[in-house]
C-alpha positions in Angstrom: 5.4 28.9 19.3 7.9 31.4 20.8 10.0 33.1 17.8 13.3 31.8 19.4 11.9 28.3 19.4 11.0 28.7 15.5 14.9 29.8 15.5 16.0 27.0 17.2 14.0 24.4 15.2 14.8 26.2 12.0 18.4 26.2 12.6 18.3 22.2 13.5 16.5 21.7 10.5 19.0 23.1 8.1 22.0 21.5 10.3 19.9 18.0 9.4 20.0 15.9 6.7 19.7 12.6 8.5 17.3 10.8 5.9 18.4 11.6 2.5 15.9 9.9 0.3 15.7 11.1 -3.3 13.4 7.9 -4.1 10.7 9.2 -1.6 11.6 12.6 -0.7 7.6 12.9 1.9 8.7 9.8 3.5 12.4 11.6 4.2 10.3 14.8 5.4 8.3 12.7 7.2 11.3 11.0 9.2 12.9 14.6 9.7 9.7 16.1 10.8 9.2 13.1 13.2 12.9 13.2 15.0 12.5 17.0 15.8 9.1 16.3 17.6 10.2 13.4 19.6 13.8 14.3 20.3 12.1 17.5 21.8 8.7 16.5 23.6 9.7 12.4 23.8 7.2 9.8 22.7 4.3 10.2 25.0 3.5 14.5 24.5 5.0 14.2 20.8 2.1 14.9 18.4 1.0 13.3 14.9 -0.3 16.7 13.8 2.6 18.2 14.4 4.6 15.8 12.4 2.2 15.6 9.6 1.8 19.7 9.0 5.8 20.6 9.5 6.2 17.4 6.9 4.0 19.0 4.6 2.0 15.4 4.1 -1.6 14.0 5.3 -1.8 11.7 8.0 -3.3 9.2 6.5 0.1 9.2 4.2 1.9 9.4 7.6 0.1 5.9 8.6 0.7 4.4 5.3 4.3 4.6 5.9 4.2 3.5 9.7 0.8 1.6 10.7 1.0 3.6 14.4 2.3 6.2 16.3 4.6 3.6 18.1 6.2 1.9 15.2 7.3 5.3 13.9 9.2 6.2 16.9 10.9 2.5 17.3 12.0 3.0 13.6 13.8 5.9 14.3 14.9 4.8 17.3 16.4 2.1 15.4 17.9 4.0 12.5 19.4 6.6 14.8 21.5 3.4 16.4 22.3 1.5 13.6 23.5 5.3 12.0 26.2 5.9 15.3 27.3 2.3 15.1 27.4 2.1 10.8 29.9 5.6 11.7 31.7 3.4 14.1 32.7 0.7 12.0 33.8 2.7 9.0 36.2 5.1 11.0 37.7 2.8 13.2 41.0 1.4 12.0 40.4 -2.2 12.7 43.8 -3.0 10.6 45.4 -2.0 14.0 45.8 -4.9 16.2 46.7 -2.7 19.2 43.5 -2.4 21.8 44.2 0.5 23.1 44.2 2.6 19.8 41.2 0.6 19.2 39.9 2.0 22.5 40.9 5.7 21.7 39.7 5.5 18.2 36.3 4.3 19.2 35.7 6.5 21.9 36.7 9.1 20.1 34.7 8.0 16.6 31.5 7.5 18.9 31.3 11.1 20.7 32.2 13.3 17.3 29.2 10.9 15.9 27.4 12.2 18.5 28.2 15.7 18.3 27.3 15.6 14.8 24.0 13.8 15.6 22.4 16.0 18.6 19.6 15.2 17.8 20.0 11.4 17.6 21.2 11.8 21.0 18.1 13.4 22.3 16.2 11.1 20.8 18.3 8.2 22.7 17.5 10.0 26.3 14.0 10.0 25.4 13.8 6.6 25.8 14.1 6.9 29.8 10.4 8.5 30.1 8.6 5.6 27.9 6.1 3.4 29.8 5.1 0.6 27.0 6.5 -2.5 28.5 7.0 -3.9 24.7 8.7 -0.8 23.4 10.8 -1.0 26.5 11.5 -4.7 25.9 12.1 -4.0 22.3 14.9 -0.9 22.8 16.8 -3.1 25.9 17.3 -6.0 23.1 18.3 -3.7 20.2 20.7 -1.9 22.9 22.1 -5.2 24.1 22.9 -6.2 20.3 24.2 -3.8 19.3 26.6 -3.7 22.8 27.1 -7.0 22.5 28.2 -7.4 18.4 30.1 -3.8 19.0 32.2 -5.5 21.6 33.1 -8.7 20.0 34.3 -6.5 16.3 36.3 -4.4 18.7 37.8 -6.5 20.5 38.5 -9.0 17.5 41.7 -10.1 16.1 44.0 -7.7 18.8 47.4 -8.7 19.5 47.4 -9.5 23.0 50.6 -10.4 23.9 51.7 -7.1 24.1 50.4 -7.4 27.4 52.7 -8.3 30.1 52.9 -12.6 31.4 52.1 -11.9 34.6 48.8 -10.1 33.9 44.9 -10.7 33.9 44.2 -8.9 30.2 40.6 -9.1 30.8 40.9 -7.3 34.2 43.3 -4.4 32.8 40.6 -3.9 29.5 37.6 -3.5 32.6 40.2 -0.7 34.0 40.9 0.9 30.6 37.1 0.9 29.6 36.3 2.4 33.5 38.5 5.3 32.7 37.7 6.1 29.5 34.1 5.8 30.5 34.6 8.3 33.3 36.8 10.6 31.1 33.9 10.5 28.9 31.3 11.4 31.2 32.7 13.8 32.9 33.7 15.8 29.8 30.6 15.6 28.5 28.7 17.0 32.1 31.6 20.1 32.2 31.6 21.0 28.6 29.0 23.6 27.9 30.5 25.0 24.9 31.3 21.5 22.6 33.7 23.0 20.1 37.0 21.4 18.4 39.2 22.8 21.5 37.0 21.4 23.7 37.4 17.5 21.7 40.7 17.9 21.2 41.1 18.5 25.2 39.8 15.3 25.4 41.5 13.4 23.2 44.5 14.5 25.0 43.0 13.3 28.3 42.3 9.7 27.0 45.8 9.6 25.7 47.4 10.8 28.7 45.5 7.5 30.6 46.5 5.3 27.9 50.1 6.0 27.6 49.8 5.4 31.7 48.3 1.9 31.1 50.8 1.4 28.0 53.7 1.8 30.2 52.0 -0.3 33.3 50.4 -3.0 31.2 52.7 -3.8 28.1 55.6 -5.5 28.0 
């Protein structure tokens, strides 16, 4: 290993404390070590050696915890989801019938969960390169629930007739969640340096395009 890449893994290390277990503190190692190897080589070059000697355990302990190699990753992969979405649903203000401070808050809730979670994030893109059909099958249903009951909470109990008579409401959301999407996206590609000026440029770009849609969709 280069010196810089001890650094770098060092460094992520410290930053991480993603599995806090004090009941089973080589289990939590175990986890930690794990995430680093596949958020950095992905599932197929990631290496049970690896994981057991920077965990500090045998492997046979590693396999007493998680009966295979595939298991292990789809539990993280799991955890890493339900962690961004548990983050989601205890910052968003969901007292606040309005949808599009709904919108805001969640968009903005779900990339700083992100930023705090790089490596949860490189675990997710990993996810592209695998080529078990039944750990495919099995990440596309989780994805989909979690889409799918994320949705329906946000979009629960809003006050709707804030929106003008004359309007589609479901149309004017698909518009609203287009732009933010883009917004999003393209923030993400042209930001190389991800600091607080950087978020708070755009939060002020999501609430310039929501003010516009306030003013063109509300009454």
């Amino acid at each position: 290993m280069y010196l810089t890449d001890f650094f770098i893994k060092f460094e992520r290390v410290i930053q991480m404390s993603e599995f806090t277990n004090t009941d089973d503190a080589r289990r939590s190692r175990i986890l930690e070590a794990s995430l680093i190897e596949f958020a950095d080589k992905g599932y197929k070059k990631a290496s049970t050696n690896t994981i057991v000697r920077e965990a500090n355990v045998s492997k046979g302990l590693l396999f007493h915890y998680f009966i295979s190699k595939k298991e292990l990753y789809l539990h993280l992969y799991k955890h890493a989801r339900n962690s961004i979405t548990t983050e989601l649903y205890e910052k968003v203000n969901f007292a606040d019938r309005d949808v599009l401070n709904r919108m805001k808050q969640s968009t903005l809730v779900k990339i700083e969960s992100y930023l705090r979670h790089p490596l949860f994030v490189e675990l997710f893109e990993t996810a592209s390169d695998l080529q078990d059909p039944d750990m495919i099958q099995e990440i596309i249903a989780l994805n989909h629930k979690i889409t799918e009951e994320t949705y329906e909470k946000l979009f629960s109990n809003i006050d709707y007739y804030a929106f003008g008579d004359t309007l589609n409401v479901d149309r004017c959301l698909d518009v609203v969640r287009w732009t933010i999407a883009k917004i999003s996206a393209d923030w993400k590609n042209s930001s190389s340096n991800l600091d607080k000026e950087a978020f708070d440029n755009l939060e002020m770009d999501i609430v310039h395009y929501l003010d516009l849609f306030r003013e063109a969709f509300y009454r």
